[in-house]
C-alpha positions, -999 to 999 in steps of 0.1 A, spaced: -661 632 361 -650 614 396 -654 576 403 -633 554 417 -636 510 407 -645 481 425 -653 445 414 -665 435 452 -685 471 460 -698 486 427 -726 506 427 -718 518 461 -695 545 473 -656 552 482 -673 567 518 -692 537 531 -656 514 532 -640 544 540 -657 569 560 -632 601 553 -634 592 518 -653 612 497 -687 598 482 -672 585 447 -692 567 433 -678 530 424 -680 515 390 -663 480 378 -631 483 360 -651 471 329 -675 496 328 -652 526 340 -659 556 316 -620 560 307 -629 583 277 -644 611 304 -617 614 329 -580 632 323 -559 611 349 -562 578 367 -546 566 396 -535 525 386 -536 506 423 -536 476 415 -506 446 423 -476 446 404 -483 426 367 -518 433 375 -516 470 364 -501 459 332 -536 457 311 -546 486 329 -523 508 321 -521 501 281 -554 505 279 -554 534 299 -529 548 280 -548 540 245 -574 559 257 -549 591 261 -557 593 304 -528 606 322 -515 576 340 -502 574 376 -491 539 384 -492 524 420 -476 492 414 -441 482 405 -447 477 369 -431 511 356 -405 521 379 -377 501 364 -366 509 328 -353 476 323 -375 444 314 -349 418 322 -342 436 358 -379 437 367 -378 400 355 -354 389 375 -366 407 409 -403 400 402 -403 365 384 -428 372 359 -430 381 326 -433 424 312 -463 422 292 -461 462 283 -424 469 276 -434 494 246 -440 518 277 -413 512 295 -397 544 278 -427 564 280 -427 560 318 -410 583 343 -400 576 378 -423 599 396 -399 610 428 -412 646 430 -383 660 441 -354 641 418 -377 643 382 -402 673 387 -397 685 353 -397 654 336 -431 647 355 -448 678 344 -443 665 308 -455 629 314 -482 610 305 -473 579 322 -461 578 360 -446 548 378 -451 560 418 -416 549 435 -423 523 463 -421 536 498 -392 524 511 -376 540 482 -389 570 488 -371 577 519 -343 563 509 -334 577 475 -344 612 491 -320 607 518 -289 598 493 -299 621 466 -278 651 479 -245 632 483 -246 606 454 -254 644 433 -222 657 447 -202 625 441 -196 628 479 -203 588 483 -166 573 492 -175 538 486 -204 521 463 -218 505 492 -248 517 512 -264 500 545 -300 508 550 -317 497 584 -351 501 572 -385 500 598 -419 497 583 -457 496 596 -482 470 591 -498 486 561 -464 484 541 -473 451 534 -507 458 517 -547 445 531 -540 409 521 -535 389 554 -504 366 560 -496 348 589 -468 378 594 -495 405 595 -522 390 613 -526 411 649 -512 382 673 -477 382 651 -472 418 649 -481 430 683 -453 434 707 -432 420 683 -404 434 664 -388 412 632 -366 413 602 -377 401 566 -358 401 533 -326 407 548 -292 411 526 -302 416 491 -337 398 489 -365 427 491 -379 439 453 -371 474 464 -337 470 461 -337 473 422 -352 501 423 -331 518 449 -296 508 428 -310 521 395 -321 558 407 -292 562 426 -267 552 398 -286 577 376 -277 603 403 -240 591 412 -233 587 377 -217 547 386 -228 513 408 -243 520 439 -250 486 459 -271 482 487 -275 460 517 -308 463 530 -324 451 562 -360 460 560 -383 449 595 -415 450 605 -426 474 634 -455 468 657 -479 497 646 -499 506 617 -473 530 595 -444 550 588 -411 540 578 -383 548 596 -345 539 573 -315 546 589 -285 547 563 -249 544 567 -227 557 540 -185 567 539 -181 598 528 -157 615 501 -154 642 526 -155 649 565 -179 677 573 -195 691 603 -236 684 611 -238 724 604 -225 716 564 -244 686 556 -274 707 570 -267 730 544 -254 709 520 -292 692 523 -315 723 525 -297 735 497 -307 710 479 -342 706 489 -349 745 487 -377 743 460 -392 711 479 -419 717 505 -423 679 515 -390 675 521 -375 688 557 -340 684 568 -338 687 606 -310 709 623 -279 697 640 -284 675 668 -320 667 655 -334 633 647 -362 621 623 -388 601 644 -423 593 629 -439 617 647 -427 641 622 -441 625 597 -473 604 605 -507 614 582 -488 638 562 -468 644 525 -437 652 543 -400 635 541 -378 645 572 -342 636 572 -319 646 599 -277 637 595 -255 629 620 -216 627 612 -197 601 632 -168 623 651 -134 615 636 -144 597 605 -159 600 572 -191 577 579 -221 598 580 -259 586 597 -287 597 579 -326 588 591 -349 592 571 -388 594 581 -421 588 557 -457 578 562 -457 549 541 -493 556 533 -489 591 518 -454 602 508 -450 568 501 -480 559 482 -512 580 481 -495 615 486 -469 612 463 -495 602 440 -515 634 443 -481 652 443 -476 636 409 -507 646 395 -507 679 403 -478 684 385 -489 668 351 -515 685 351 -499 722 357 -511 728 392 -491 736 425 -477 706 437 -486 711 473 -529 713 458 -545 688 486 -516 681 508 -511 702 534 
């Protein structure tokens, strides 16, 4: 059984609002048949998803959650960064952070799946390697992040409307503001085993998606592009949507535009220990939709590539 919901469209299907969907048929949320499907994809906004998910989850559906709801393990932190209440904490330890390629094996034994957000995505994939290694010199990351349009969902505010974002180019949520931040400091303390703190400078680009993060770290140790290449594709050996560039190569978006892929290329700073690492995703499917299907495939036993390539 296939369906996807809709309050606005039901009784229709996916491929008339979408025309390379395929034909789903839509049903409301209330009358969704949860008791005949194995998985469901949760895409709804952040404290939205909350309902959804418990019930979900009563009804024994492997769960793969969209919104912010899971990915923190800590009520009081996603308090504090989303200002609402956690209606579903008893889940909270049920849920694992599905980045593929940091928690495949705890994946393949989940049942519930909080999908990182996209900026995180790149990011955390781009660190993982050296906060691993305990390579990080200082605690303190800088991430110049650049996101499409779509990042910021189909809701229209006067920052997204066509007239603000065309031929424009601006900042939002610099310092320590964005959501994604908490998220961001608690996987990569898991990985560097201590604090991590980030300074994060996210903007909005003038086309429809990808994000582009271009991160600045000190380094424990002073190594040629050649060793961090391999140092990286080492590390990323049993992950085929994850691609680190040679030396003298640089992640664009062109890599990465309408597919599952993460491409990272490193550039050292001559003479020093600070090291440049950009990081490229299609917001839309390794951050979101892809990573999604990634996840799935995993819980339920199959090759994680099934669908994406």
């Amino acid at each position: 059984m296939h369906f996807a919901t809709s309050e606005t469209y039901a009784g229709g299907v996916l491929s008339d609002l979408y025309p390379d969907a395929p034909a789903l048929p839509l049903v409301s949320v209330e009358n969704a048949p949860l008791e005949g499907i194995d998985v469901a994809f949760c895409c709804l906004p952040h404290t939205a998803s909350m309902p959804w998910v418990q019930r979900l989850r009563r009804a024994g559906v492997l769960t793969i959650d969209l919104s912010a709801d899971f990915r923190l393990d800590s009520a009081a932190v996603y308090e504090r960064w989303y200002k609402v209440e956690h209606t579903a904490t008893e889940l909270l330890p049920e849920a694992v952070y599905g980045l593929v390629e940091l928690n495949r094996a705890a994946i393949r034994e989940a049942k519930l799946v909080a999908n990182p957000g996209c900026y995180p995505t790149g990011v955390l994939l781009a660190l993982a390697p050296i906060l691993r290694e305990g390579l990080l010199a200082e605690p303190q990351v800088i991430v110049d992040a650049k996101s499409g349009a779509s990042g910021a969902g189909r809701s229209l505010s006067l920052t997204t409307h066509f007239v603000e974002v065309n031929e424009n180019f601006s900042p939002y949520k610099i310092g320590y503001a964005h959501r994604h931040i908490s998220e961001m400091e608690q996987e990569a303390e898991k990985l560097a085993g201590g604090p991590v703190h980030f300074t994060f400078a996210p903007h909005l680009l003038p086309m429809s998606r990808g994000i582009l993060s271009t991160i600045y770290v000190r380094t424990a140790e002073i190594l040629s592009a050649e060793e961090w290449v391999a140092l990286y594709r080492e590390a990323y050996a049993e992950g085929p949507f994850v691609r680190v560039l040679a030396a003298g190569q640089l992640a664009t978006l062109r890599h990465v535009i309408r597919t599952n892929l993460c491409v990272i290329s490193l550039t050292p700073v001559e003479d020093t220990n600070t090291l440049v690492i950009v990081s490229a995703v299609d917001n839309l499917i390794k951050g979101a939709s892809g990573q999604a299907v990634q996840n799935m495939n995993l819980m339920l036993g199959l090759d994680e590539r099934l669908g994406l390539q």
